[in-house]
Structure formats: structure tokens, C-alpha cells
N, C-alpha and C positions, 0 to 999 in steps of 0.2 A: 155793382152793375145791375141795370134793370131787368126785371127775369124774363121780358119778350125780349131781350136783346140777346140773353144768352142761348133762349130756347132756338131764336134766328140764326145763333154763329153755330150751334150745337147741331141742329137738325135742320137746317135748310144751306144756311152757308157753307160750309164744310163740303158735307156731301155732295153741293155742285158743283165746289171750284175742284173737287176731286173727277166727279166727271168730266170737267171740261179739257184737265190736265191731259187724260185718259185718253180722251179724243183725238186732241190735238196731238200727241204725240204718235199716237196708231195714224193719224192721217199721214204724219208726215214718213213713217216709217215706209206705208203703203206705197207712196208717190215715190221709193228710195231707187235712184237704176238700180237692174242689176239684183234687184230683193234677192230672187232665187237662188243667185250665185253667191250672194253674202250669206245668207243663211246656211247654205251648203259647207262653206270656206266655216263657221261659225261652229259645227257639227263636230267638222275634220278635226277642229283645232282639241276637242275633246278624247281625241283620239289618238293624239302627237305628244311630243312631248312637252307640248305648251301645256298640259293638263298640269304641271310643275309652278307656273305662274298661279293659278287657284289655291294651290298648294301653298303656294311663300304668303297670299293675299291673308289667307285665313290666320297663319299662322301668327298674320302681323294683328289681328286683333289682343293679342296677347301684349304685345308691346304697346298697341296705341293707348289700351284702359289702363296697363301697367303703370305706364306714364304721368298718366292722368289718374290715379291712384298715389305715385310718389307726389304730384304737385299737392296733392289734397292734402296727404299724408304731413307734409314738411308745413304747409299752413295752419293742421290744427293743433300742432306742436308748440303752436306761439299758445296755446293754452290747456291741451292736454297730452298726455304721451299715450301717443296712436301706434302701434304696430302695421307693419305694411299690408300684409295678410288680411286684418281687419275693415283696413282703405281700399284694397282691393274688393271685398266682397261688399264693402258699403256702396261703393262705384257702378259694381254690375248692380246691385239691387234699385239703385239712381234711374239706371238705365231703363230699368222694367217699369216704372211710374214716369219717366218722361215722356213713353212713345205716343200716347194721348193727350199731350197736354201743350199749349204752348209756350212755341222758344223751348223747350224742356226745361220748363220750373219744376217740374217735377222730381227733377234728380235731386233738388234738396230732401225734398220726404223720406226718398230711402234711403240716403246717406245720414241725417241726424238721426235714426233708428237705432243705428250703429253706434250710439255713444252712449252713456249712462244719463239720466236725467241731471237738471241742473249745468248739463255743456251742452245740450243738442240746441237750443236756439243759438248760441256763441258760433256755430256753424256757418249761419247764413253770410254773418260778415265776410268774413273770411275765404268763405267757397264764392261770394261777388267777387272776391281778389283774383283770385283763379280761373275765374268766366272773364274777368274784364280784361287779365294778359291772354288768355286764346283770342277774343276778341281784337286785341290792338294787334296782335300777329297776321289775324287775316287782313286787317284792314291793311297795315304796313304795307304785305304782300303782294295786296291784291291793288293798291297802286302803282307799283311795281310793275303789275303785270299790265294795270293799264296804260301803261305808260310805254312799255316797249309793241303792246300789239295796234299802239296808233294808227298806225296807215291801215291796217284790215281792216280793222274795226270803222272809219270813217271810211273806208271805200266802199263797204256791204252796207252800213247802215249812215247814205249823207246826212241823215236828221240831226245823229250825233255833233255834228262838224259844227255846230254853233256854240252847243253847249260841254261840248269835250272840254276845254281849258278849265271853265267854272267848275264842272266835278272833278278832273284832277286837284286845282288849286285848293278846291273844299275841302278833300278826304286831305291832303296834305296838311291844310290848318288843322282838322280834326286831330289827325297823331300826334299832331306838336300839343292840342290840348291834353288830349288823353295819355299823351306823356306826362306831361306837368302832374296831370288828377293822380296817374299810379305810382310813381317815386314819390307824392306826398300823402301819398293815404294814412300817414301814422297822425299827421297832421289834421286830417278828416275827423277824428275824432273831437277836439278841440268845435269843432262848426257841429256835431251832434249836442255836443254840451249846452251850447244854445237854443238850436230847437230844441230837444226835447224837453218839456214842461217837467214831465213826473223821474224825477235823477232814479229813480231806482232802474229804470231802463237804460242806461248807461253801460251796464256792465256786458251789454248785446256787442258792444264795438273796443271796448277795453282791448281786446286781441288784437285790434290793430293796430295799435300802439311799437307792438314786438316787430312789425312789420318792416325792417330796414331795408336798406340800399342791396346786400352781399345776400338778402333774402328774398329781394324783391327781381332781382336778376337773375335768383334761382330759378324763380316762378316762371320767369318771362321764358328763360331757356330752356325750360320743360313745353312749356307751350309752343315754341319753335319745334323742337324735337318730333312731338306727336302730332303738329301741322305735316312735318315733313314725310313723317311714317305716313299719313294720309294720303300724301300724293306719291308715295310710292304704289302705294294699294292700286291707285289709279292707273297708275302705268302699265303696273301688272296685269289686269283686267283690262283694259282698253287692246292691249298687243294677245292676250288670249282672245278676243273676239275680234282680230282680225283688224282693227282700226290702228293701221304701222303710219303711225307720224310720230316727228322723233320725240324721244323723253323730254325733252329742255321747253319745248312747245305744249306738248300737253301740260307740264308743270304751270308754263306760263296762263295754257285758256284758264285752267282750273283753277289758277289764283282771281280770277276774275268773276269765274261761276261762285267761288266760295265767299269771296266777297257780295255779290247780291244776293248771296242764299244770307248774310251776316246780319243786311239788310231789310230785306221782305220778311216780316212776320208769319209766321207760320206751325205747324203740328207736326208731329215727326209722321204718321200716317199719311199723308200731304204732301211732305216734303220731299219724299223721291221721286214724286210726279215734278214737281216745281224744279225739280235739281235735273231731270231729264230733261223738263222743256228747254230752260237754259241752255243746256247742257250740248244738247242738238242745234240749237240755234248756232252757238258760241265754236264749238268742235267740226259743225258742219261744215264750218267755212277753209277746214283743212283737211275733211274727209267726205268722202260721198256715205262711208260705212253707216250710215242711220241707225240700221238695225241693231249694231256692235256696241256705238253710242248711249240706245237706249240699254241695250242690257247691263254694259257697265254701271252706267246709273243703278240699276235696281240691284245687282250682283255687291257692289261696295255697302250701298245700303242695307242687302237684308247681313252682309258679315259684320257688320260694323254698329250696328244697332238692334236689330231682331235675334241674332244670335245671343248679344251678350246679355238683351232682355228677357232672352230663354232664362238664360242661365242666373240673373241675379232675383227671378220670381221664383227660381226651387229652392238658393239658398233663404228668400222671405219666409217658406217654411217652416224653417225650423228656429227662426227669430225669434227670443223673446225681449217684447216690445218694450214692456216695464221694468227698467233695473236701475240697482242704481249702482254709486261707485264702486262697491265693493266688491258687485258680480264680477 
């Protein structure tokens, strides 16, 4: 990339689609009926025994990277034997190098850290298996979810109503491709053999070769799992701050916002602004609570990613980066 174009997305772009996020969300909070009264209802709740709900949310970070630590784990076993423990602490340290960087490419860094040299590039294949079944679970989903919130959605926004059908039928093609690409990815390697020119790189994709059917549905069902534990988090946190509409409905808007967050490129710093704006747009339309709305947003976000990239930059401490199989 040209180095005015990165200096442009580094220090000028960023930092103003961050403020713009910033704004537009403080506007809309501002304009909320009622602010004082929701803020108030917002306070109590930390007061009641809803403070039990923060409680379950937090806890479930343990479960959501757990998860996603066993999918990792069961994947690099197609080429080395990984203990869970290890997958676990390679995951949070992922976490703490992605929160700057886009899409979080950056969780490969901290995770091949974690392996001995000679496996840590074999990683990246393998960990795209694992990003592209979360991936095909929100997309699933989040048709799913567009598909039942129809009539809202085309009665708040008529713009939609021309082109709703086209985005439905597309994302629906799209799964049925992305289905086909992920039960044959042992077969992907066969199509590497070709391009690649120099065979000695070859052996980057050889792991996916192990990649079958009864493993590939492990994958997929792990990725369900810790989708789900997500929107549990959400429930949780939406009904501690006061925004009571039912579980079944917020699961639904949120399959929708996760879906555009799948889509729109973006930094994890960033991202909870873009996942609020959404978020408020999307949840408004069945709650006046603005203010509950935003802070959901931000409350999921700092337990679900700032937390766990506390905690995987103090085990980086104590890494050491150079070893080889025998450590």
C-alpha cells in the first residue's frame, strides 16, 4: 500500500470516522424522551438485583474465547498437538494485537507466537478455517434475521423496499457459495498447487488437507455456540440497562447489526462506535431506551474485547518468542 494512503487511513481517516461515530451517537442520545428518566431507571438498575446480569455477561467472556480457543485448538491438531491451556492463552494474546488493526488480522500474530517455529506460518491456513465458519454463522444468521424483521425494517426505512429482495436473494447465494468453498477446503489445496510457483511453500496449506466433513462441522458448531453465547451477553446487558424488549427480538435485531458489522470493514477501536450507531438505529425501532442502547454497545465491547486484551498483553510478558520444538 502506498505510504500516503496509509498515513491518510492511520492519522486522518480513523480518527474522523471515530469522531463522527462519537457525535452522531451523543446526538441521538441527547434528542432520547425521557434522557433523565432513563438514566435515572439506568443508575437503579446498578443497584438491584439486576447488577446479577453484568455478572453472568462478564463471566461469559470465559466461555465465548473458551470456545474459540477449543475451535483453534481442534484445528491446529490437523498438524500439531496443541493443549487447550496453550490455545487459550494464544487467543487472549490474538486479542491484544487485534484491537488496532483491521478486521482483527492481528489475532494471527499472537496466536503463532504460541507455537514452536517451523508450525507458526501452518497457523494462518487453518485459523482462515475458523474465521470463515464464524463468518458463514453470522452471515446464515443474520439472513435469518433479515428475513423475519421485514415489515419493520421496510416500514422505517422505504428506501430499503426496492432493493430488500436483491440483498436477501444475494446473501442467500452467498451461503450456498460459502458453503460449497468450506466442506471443500481439503480440496483447496489441490487449486494452491497450481498457483503457487515455488512448491516449497506448499506446505503453508498441507493442514488442510486433514480438514474433513465430522471436523469441519465441529468447527462450524463451535462457531455457532460462541455466536450464541454473544447474543446471550447482549440480552444480558440490554435488560440491565433498562431496554426490556423481549430476548427472541433482540437476538433477532442483533443478528442483523452483526451481520453489517461482518460486512463494513473496520478497527476494533472504531468498531464499538459503528456497532452503536447501528445498533441505535436497528434496536431504536423497538425501544425509545437510546441511552441503554448505547451503553450496551460499549459495556459488551469493553468485556469482550478490552478485557480479554488486558489480559492476553501480560501473558505476552512472559513469552518467549524464539523456541523451537523441543521447548
Amino acid at each position: 500500500m502506498n505510504k500516503n494512503i496509509k498515513i491518510f487511513i492511520n492519522y486522518f481517516l480513523g480518527p474522523l470516522l471515530f469522531a463522527w461515530l462519537s457525535y452522531s451517537i451523543y446526538r441521538q442520545i441527547l434528542g432520547q424522551p425521557q434522557l433523565e428518566e432513563s438514566w435515572f431507571r439506568i443508575r437503579q438498575s446498578f443497584q438491584s438485583y439486576k447488577i446479577i446480569y453484568l455478572v453472568l455477561a462478564i463471566l461469559l467472556i470465559l466461555v465465548n474465547w473458551g470456545l474459540e480457543s477449543w475451535k483453534w485448538m481442534i484445528s491446529v491438531r490437523t498438524f500439531y498437538h496443541l493443549k487447550f491451556l496453550q490455545a487459550f492463552k494464544a487467543v487472549l494474546s490474538g486479542v491484544s494485537f487485534s484491537v488496532t488493526m483491521p478486521n482483527r488480522v492481528g489475532e494471527y500474530f499472537g496466536r503463532i507466537m504460541y507455537l514452536p517455529e517451523g508450525n507458526r506460518l501452518k497457523t494462518i491456513s487453518v485459523t482462515l478455517v475458523g474465521s470463515f465458519a464464524q463468518l458463514l454463522i453470522t452471515i446464515i444468521v443474520g439472513t435469518a434475521g433479515l428475513i423475519i424483521l421485514k415489515p419493520s425494517l421496510v416500514s422505517h426505512f422505504p428506501q430499503l423496499k426496492i432493493w430488500y429482495q436483491f440483498i436477501v436473494y444475494g446473501l442467500v447465494i452467498l451461503v450456498g457459495v460459502m458453503l460449497l468453498i468450506y466442506f471443500n477446503v481439503a480440496g483447496s489445496v489441490n487449486l494452491f498447487n497450481r498457483w503457487i510457483r515455488n512448491q516449497k511453500y506448499v506446505y503453508l496449506v498441507e493442514a488442510l488437507r486433514k480438514f474433513h466433513t465430522v471436523l469441519l462441522l465441529q468447527v462450524l458448531l463451535l462457531s455457532f455456540l460462541r455466536y450464541f453465547v454473544f447474543v446471550i451477553q447482549y440480552i444480558l446487558v440490554f435488560h440491565l440497562f433498562e431496554v426490556n424488549i423481549p430476548a427472541n427480538l433482540i437476538a433477532t435485531v442483533m443478528s442483523v447489526v452483526f451481520l453489517a458489522m461482518a460486512i463494513i470493514p473496520s478497527i476494533a477501536l472504531v468498531e464499538v462506535w459503528l456497532r452503536g450507531e447501528i445498533s441505535i438505529k436497528l434496536m431504536g425501532l423497538f425501544s425509545l431506551n437510546t441511552l441503554g442502547i448505547g451503553f450496551t454497545s460499549v459495556t459488551v465491547w469493553f468485556i469482550n474485547l478490552i478485557l480479554p486484551a488486558i489480559a492476553g498483553s501480560l501473558l505476552l510478558l512472559s513469552l518467549r518468542v524464539f523456541k523451537n520444538e523441543k521447548d
